[in-house]
PyMOL Python script that loads the backbone (N, CA, C, O; Angstrom):
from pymol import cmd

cmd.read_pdbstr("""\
ATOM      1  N   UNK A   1      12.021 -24.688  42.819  1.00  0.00           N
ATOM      2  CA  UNK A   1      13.300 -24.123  43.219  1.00  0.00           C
ATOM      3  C   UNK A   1      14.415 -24.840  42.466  1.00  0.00           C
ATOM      4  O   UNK A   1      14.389 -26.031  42.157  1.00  0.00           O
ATOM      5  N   UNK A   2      15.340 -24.027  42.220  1.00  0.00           N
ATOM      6  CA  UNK A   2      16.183 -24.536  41.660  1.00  0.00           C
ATOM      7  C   UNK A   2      17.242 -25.859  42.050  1.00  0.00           C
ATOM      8  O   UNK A   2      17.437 -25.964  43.261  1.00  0.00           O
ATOM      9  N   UNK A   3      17.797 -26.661  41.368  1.00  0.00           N
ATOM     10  CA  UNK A   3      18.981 -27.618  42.245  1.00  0.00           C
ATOM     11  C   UNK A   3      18.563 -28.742  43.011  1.00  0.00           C
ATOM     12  O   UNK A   3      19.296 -29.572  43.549  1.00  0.00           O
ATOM     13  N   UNK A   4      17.041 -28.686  43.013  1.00  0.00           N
ATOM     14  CA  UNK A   4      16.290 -30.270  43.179  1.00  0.00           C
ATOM     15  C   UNK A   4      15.492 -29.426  44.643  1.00  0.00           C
ATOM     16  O   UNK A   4      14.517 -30.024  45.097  1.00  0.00           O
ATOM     17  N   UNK A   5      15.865 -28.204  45.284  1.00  0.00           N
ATOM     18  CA  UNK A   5      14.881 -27.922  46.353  1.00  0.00           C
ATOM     19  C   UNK A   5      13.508 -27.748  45.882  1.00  0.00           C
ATOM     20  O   UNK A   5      13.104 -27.379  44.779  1.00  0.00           O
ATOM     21  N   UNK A   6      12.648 -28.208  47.310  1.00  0.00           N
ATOM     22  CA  UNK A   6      11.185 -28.189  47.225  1.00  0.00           C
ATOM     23  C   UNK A   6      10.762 -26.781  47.623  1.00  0.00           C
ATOM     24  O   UNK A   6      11.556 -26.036  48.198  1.00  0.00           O
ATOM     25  N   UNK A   7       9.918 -26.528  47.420  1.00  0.00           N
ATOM     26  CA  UNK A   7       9.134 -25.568  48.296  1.00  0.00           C
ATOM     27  C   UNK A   7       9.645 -25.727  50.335  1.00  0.00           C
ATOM     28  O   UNK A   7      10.316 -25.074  51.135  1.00  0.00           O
ATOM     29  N   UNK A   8       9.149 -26.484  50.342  1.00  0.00           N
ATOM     30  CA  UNK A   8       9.093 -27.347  52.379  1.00  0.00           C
ATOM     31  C   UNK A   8      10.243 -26.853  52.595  1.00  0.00           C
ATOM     32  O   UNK A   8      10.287 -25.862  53.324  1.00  0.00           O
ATOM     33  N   UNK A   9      11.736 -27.495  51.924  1.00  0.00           N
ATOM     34  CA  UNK A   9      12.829 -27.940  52.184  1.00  0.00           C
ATOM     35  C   UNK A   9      12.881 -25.784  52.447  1.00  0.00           C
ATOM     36  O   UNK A   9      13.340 -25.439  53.536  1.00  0.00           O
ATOM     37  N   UNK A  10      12.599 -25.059  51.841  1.00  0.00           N
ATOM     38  CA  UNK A  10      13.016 -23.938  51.627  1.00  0.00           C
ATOM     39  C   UNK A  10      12.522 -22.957  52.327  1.00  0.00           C
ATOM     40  O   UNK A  10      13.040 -21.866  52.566  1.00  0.00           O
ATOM     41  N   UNK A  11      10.854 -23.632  52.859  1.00  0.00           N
ATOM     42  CA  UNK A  11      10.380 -22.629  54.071  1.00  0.00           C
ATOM     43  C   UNK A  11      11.166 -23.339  55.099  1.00  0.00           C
ATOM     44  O   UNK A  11      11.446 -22.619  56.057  1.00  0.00           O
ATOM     45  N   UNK A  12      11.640 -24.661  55.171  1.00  0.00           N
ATOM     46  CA  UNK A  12      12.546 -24.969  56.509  1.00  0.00           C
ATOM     47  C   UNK A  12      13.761 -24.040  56.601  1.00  0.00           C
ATOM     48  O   UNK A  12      14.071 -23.362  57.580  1.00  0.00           O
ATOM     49  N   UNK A  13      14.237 -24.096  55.724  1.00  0.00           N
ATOM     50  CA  UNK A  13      16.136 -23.069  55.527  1.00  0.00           C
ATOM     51  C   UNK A  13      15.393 -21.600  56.418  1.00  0.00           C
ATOM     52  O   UNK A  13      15.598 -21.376  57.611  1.00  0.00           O
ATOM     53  N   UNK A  14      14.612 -20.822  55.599  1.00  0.00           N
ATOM     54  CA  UNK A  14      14.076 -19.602  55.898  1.00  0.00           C
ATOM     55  C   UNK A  14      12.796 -19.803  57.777  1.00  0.00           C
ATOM     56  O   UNK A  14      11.859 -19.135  58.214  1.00  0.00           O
ATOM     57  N   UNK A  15      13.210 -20.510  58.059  1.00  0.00           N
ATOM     58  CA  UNK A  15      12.352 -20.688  59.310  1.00  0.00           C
ATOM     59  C   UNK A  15      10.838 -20.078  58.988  1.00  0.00           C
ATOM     60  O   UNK A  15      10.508 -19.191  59.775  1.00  0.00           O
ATOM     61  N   UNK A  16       9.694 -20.466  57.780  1.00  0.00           N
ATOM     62  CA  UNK A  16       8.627 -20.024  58.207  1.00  0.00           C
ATOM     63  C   UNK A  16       7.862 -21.091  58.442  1.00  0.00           C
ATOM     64  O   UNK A  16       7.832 -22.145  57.809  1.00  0.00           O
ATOM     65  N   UNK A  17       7.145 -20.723  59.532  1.00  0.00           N
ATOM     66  CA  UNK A  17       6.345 -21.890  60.526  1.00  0.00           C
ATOM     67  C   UNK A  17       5.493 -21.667  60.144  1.00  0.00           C
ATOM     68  O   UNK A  17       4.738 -22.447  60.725  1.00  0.00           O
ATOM     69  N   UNK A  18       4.417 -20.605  58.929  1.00  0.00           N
ATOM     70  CA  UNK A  18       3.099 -20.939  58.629  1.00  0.00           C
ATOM     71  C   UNK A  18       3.034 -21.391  57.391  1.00  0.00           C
ATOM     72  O   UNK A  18       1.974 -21.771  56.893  1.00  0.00           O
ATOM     73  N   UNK A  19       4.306 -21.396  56.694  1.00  0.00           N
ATOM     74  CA  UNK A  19       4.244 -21.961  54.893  1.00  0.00           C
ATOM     75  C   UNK A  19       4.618 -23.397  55.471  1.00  0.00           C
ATOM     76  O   UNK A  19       4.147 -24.347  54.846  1.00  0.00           O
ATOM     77  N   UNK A  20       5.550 -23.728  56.793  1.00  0.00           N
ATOM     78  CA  UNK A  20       5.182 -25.092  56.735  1.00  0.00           C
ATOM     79  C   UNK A  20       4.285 -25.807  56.806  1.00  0.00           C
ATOM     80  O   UNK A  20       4.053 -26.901  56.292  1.00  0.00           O
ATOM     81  N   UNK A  21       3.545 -24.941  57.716  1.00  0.00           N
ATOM     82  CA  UNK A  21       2.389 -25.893  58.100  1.00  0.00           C
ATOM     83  C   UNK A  21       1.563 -25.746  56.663  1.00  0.00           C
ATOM     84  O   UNK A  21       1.417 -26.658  55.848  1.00  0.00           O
ATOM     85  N   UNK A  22       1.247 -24.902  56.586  1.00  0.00           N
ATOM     86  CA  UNK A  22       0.628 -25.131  55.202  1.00  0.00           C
ATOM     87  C   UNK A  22       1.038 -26.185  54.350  1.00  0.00           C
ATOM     88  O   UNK A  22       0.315 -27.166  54.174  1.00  0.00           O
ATOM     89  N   UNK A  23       2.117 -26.060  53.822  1.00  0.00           N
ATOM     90  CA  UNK A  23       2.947 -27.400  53.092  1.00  0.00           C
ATOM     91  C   UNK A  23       2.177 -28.697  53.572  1.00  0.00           C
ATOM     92  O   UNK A  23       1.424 -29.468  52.975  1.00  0.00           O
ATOM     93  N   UNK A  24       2.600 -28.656  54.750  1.00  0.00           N
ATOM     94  CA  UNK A  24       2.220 -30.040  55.150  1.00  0.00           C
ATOM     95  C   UNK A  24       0.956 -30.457  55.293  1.00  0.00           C
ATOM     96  O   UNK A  24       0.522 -31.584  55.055  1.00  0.00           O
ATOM     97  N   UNK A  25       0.356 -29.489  55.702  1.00  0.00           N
ATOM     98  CA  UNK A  25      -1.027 -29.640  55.215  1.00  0.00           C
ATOM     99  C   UNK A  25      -1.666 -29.948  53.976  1.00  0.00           C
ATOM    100  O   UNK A  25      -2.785 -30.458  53.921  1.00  0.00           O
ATOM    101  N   UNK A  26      -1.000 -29.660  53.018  1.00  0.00           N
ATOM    102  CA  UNK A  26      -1.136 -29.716  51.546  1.00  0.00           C
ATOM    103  C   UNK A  26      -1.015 -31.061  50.797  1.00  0.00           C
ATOM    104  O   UNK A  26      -1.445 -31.173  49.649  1.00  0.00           O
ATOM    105  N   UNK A  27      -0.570 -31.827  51.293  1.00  0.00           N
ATOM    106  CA  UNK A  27       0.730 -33.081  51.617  1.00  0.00           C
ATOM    107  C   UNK A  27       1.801 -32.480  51.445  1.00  0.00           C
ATOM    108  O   UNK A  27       1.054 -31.717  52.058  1.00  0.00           O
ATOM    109  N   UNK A  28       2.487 -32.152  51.312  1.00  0.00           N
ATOM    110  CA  UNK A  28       4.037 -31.883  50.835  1.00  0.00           C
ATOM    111  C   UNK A  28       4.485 -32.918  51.839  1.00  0.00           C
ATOM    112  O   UNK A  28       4.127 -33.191  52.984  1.00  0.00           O
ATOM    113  N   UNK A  29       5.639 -33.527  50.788  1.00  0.00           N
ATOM    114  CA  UNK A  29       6.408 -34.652  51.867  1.00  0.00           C
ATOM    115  C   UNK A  29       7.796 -34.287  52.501  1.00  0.00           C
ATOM    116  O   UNK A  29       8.761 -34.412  51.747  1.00  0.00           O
ATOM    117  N   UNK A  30       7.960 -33.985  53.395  1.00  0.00           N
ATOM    118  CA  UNK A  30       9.237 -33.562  54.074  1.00  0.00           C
ATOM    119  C   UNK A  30      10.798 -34.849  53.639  1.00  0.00           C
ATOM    120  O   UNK A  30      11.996 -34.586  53.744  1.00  0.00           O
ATOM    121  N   UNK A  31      10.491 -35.492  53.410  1.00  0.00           N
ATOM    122  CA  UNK A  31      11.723 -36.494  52.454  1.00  0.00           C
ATOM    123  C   UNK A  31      11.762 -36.098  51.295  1.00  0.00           C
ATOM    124  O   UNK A  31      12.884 -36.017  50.796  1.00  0.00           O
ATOM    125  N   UNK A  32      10.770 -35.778  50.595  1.00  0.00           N
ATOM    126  CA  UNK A  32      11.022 -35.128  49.157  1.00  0.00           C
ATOM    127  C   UNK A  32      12.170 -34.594  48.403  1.00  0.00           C
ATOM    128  O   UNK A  32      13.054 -34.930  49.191  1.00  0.00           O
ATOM    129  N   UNK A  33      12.611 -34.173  47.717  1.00  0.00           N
ATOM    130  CA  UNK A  33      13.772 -33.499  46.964  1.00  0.00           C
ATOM    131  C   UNK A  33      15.603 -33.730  47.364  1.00  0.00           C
ATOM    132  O   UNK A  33      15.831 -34.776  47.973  1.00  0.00           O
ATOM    133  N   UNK A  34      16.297 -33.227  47.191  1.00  0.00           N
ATOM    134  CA  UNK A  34      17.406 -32.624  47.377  1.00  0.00           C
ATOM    135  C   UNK A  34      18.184 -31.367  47.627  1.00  0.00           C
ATOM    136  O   UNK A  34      18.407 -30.648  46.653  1.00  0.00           O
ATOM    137  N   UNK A  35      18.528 -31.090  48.548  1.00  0.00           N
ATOM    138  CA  UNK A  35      17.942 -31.520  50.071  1.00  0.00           C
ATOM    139  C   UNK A  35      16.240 -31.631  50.673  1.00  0.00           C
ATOM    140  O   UNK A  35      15.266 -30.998  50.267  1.00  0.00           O
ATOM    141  N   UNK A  36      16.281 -32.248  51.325  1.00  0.00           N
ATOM    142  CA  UNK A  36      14.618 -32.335  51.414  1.00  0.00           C
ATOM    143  C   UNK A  36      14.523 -31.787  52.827  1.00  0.00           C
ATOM    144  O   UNK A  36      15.348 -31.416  53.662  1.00  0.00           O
ATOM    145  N   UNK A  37      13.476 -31.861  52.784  1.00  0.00           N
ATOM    146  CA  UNK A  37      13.079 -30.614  54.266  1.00  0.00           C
ATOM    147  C   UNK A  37      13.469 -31.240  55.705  1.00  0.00           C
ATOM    148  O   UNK A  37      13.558 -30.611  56.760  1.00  0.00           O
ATOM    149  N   UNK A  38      13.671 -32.555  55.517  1.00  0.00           N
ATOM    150  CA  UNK A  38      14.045 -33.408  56.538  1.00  0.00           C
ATOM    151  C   UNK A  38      15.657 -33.192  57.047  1.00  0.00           C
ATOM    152  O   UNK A  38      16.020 -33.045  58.214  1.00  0.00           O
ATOM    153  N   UNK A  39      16.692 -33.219  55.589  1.00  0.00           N
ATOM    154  CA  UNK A  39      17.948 -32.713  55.716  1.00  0.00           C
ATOM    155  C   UNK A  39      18.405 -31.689  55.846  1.00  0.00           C
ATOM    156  O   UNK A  39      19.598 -31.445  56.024  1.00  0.00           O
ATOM    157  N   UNK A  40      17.370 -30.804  55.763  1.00  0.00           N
ATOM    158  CA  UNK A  40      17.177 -29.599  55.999  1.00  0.00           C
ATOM    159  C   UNK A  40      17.053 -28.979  57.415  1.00  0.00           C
ATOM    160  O   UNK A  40      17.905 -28.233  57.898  1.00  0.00           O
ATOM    161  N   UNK A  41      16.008 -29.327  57.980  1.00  0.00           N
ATOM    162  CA  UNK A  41      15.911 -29.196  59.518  1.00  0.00           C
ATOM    163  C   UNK A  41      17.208 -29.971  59.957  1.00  0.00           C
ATOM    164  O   UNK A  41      17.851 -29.411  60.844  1.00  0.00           O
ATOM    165  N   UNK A  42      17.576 -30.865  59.603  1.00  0.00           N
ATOM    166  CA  UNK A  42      18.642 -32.037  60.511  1.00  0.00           C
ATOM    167  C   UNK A  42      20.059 -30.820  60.518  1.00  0.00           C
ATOM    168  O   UNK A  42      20.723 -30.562  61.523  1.00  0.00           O
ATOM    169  N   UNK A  43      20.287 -30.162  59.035  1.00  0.00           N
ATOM    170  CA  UNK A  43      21.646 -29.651  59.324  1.00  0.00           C
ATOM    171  C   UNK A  43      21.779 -28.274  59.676  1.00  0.00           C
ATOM    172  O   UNK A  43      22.710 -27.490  59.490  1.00  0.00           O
ATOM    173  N   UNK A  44      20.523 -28.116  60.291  1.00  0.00           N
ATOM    174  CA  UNK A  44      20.249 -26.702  61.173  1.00  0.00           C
ATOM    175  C   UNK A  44      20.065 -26.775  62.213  1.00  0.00           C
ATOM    176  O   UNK A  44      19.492 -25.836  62.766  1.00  0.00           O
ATOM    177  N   UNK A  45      20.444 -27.862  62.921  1.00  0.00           N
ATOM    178  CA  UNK A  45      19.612 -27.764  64.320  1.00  0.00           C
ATOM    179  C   UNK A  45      18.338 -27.977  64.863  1.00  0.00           C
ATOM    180  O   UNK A  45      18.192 -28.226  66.059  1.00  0.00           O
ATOM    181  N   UNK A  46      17.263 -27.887  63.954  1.00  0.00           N
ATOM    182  CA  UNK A  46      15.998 -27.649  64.408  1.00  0.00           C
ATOM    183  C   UNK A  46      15.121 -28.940  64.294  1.00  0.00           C
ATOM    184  O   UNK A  46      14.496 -29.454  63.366  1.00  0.00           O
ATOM    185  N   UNK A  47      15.333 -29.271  65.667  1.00  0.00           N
ATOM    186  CA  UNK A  47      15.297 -30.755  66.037  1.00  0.00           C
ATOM    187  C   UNK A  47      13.423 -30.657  66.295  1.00  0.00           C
ATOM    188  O   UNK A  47      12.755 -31.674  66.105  1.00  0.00           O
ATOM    189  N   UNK A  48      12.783 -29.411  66.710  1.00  0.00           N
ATOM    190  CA  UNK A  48      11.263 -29.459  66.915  1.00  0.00           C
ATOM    191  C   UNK A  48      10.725 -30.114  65.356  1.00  0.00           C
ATOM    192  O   UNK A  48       9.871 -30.998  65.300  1.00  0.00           O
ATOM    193  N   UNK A  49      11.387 -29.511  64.126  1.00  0.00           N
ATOM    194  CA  UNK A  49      10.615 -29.826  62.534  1.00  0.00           C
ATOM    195  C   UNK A  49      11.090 -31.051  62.445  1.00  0.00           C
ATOM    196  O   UNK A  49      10.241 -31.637  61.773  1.00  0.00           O
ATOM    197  N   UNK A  50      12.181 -32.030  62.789  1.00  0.00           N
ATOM    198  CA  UNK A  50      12.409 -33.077  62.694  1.00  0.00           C
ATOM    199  C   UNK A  50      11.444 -33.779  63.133  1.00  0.00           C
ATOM    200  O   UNK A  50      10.898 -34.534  62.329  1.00  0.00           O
ATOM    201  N   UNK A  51      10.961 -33.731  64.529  1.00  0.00           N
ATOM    202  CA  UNK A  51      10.123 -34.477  65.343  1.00  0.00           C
ATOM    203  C   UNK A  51       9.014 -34.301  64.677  1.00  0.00           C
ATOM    204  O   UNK A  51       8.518 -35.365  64.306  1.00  0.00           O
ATOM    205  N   UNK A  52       8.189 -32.960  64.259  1.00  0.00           N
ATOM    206  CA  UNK A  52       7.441 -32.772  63.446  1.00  0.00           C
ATOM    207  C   UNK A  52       7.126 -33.599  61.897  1.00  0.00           C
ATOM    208  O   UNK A  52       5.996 -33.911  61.521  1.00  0.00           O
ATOM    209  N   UNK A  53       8.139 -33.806  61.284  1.00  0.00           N
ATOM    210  CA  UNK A  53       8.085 -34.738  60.376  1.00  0.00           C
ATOM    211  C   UNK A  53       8.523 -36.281  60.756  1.00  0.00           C
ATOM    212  O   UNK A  53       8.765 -37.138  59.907  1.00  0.00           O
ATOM    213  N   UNK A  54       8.552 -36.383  61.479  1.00  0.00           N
ATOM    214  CA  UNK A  54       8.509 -37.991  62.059  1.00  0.00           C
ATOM    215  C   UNK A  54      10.259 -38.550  61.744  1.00  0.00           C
ATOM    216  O   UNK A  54      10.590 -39.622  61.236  1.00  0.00           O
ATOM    217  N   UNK A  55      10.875 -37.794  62.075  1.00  0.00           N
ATOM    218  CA  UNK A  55      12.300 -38.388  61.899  1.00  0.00           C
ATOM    219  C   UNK A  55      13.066 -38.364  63.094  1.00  0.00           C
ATOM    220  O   UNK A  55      14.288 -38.470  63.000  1.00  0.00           O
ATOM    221  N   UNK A  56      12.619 -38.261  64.009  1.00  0.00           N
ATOM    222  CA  UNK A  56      12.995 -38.572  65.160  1.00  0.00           C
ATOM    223  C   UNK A  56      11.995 -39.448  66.501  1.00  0.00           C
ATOM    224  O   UNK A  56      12.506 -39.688  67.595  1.00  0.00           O
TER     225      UNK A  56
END
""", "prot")
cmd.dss("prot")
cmd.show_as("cartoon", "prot")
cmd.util.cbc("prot")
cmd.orient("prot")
């Protein structure tokens, strides 16, 4: 993706819950990129994928 986004960071923006899991399953690292999937969930609200990636 363009602008330093990952894949993760981008199924987080688009809310899909089976490309994440996949991702993460894959390793994909949720700190990764710019924005990374971590800052990603954080400036949306979606405090369940936070907890999910261990940032809370």
């Amino acid at each position: 993706m363009a602008g330093g986004w990952i894949p993760l960071a981008g199924a987080v923006l688009e809310d899909e819950r089976g490309v994440i899991g996949a991702l993460l399953a894959a390793g994909a690292d949720p700190a990764a990129g710019t924005p990374s999937a971590t800052d990603t969930a954080g400036a949306f609200g979606k405090d369940d994928l936070l907890e999910l990636f261990g940032a809370r």
